[in-house]
Structure formats: structure tokens, C-alpha cells
Legacy VTK file of the C-alpha trace (Angstrom):
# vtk DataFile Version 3.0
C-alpha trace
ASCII
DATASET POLYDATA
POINTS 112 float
-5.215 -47.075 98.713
-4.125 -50.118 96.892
-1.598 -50.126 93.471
-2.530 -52.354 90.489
-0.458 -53.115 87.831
-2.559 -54.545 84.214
-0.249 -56.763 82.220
-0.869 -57.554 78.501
-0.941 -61.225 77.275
2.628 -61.687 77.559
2.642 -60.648 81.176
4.307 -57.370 80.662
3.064 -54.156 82.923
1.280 -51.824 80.425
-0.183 -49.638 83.330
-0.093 -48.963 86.922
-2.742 -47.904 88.945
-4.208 -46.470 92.439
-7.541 -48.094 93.383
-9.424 -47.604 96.402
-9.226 -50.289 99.596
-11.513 -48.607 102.195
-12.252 -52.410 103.208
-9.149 -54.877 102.264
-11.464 -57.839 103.026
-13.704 -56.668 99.957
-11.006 -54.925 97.497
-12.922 -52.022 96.116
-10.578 -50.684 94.074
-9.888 -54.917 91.999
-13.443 -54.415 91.889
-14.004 -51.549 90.159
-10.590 -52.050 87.732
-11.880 -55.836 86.654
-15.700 -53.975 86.307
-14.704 -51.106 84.801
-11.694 -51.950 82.621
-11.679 -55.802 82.619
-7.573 -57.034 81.522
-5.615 -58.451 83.897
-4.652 -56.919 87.223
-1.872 -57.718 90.091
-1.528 -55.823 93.035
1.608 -54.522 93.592
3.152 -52.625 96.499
4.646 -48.687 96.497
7.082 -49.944 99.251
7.914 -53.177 97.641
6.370 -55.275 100.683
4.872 -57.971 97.733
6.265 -59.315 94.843
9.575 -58.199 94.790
9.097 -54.421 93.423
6.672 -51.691 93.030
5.534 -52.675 89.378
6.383 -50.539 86.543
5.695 -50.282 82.595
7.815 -52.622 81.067
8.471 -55.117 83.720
7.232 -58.724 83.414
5.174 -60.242 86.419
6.469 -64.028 87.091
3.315 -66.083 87.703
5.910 -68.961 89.439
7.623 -67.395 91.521
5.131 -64.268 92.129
6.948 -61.238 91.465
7.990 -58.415 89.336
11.061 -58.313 87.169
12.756 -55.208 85.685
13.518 -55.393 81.970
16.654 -56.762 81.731
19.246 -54.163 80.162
22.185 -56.429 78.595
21.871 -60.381 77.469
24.849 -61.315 79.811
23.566 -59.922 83.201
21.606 -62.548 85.563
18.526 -62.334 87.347
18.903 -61.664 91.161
15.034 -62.045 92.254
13.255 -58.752 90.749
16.095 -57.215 89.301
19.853 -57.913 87.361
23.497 -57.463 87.886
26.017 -57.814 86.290
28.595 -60.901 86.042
31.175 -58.232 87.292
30.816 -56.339 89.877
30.897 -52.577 89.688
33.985 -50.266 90.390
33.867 -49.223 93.764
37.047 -46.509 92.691
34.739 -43.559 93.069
34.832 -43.310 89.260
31.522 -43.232 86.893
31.670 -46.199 84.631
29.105 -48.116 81.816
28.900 -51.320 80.716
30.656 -52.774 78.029
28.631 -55.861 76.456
30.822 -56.603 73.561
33.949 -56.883 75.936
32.003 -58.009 79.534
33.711 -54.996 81.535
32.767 -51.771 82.687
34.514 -49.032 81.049
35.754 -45.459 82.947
32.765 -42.740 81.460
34.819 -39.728 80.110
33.412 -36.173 81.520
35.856 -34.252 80.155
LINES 1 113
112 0 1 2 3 4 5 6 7 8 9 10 11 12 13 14 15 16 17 18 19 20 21 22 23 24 25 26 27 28 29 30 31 32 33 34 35 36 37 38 39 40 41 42 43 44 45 46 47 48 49 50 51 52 53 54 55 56 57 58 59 60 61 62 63 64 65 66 67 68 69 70 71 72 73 74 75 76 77 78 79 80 81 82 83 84 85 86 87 88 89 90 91 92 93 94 95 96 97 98 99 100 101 102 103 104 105 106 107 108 109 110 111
């Protein structure tokens, strides 16, 4: 089996698929997807051995540097090859905390 991700114009993943690779010399399941469905298609990996991260909807595939990239969820965290941190690190206190983007911190989550 072999996992294809389509992207749209913009390069973002709009669908993941499973095609068939009975013969990876000859790539059946491309085949069929670029035959059958024409768009765009990049294989990705379920156990992340190529380009960075299993693709999924949403992420962006960087033609550059070959790999996927998971939305990124606040303006002020930076890109660590497929994915983003934060410019602080997180509590390691045992406590459950989000992130504050106004104020750059993580704040202590209430579960009272």
C-alpha cells in the first residue's frame, strides 16, 4: 500500500489517500489517482519515513525543502521542520496549561 496526499493550488492537503503498490518500480496506485482523478498528488508516509509527517488535511507540502507542515496554530510560534513550538517552552510542573498569544505565556488551565 502506498498513501497519497492531493494538494489544491496553494499546496494545501485537501485529501489523503491509500493506493495500491503491488510493484514500487511501477506505482500502481500514482497511476490510477493521476488517471482516475488527475490534481496533484505527493506520496506521503503513515510512519513519517518521507517528508517530515504523515500528510493531513490542512497541512501545506513545501516543494523546497520537501515536506509536510502542520497548520501553524498562533502567529508567534516558529517552524521546527514539519511542525511549531512555541518561543517558550512548555511547563514541565505537571500542570495543564494553554497558550496565551496576546501576553506570549502559557497560562495554568482551570479544572475546577
Amino acid at each position: 500500500m502506498s498513501h497519497w496526499a492531493e494538494l489544491n493550488k496553494d499546496n494545501k492537503v485537501i485529501r489523503v489517500l491509500v493506493g495500491d503498490n503491488n510493484d514500487p518500480a511501477n506505482d500502481e496506485g500514482y497511476s490510477w489517482l493521476i488517471n482516475n482523478l488527475g490534481g496533484t498528488w505527493i506520496k506521503t508516509s503513515y510512519n513519517a519515513t518521507i517528508r517530515g509527517k504523515f500528510a493531513g488535511i490542512g497541512d501545506s507540502y513545501n516543494l523546497d525543502e520537501d515536506i509536510f507542515i502542520t497548520a501553524q496554530p498562533f502567529p508567534s510560534w516558529l517552524r521546527v521542520g514539519s511542525f511549531w513550538s512555541s518561543p517558550i517552552p512548555y511547563p514541565t510542573d505537571g500542570k495543564i496549561y494553554e497558550w496565551n498569544e496576546n501576553d506570549l505565556r502559557w497560562n495554568v488551565v482551570d479544572l475546577s
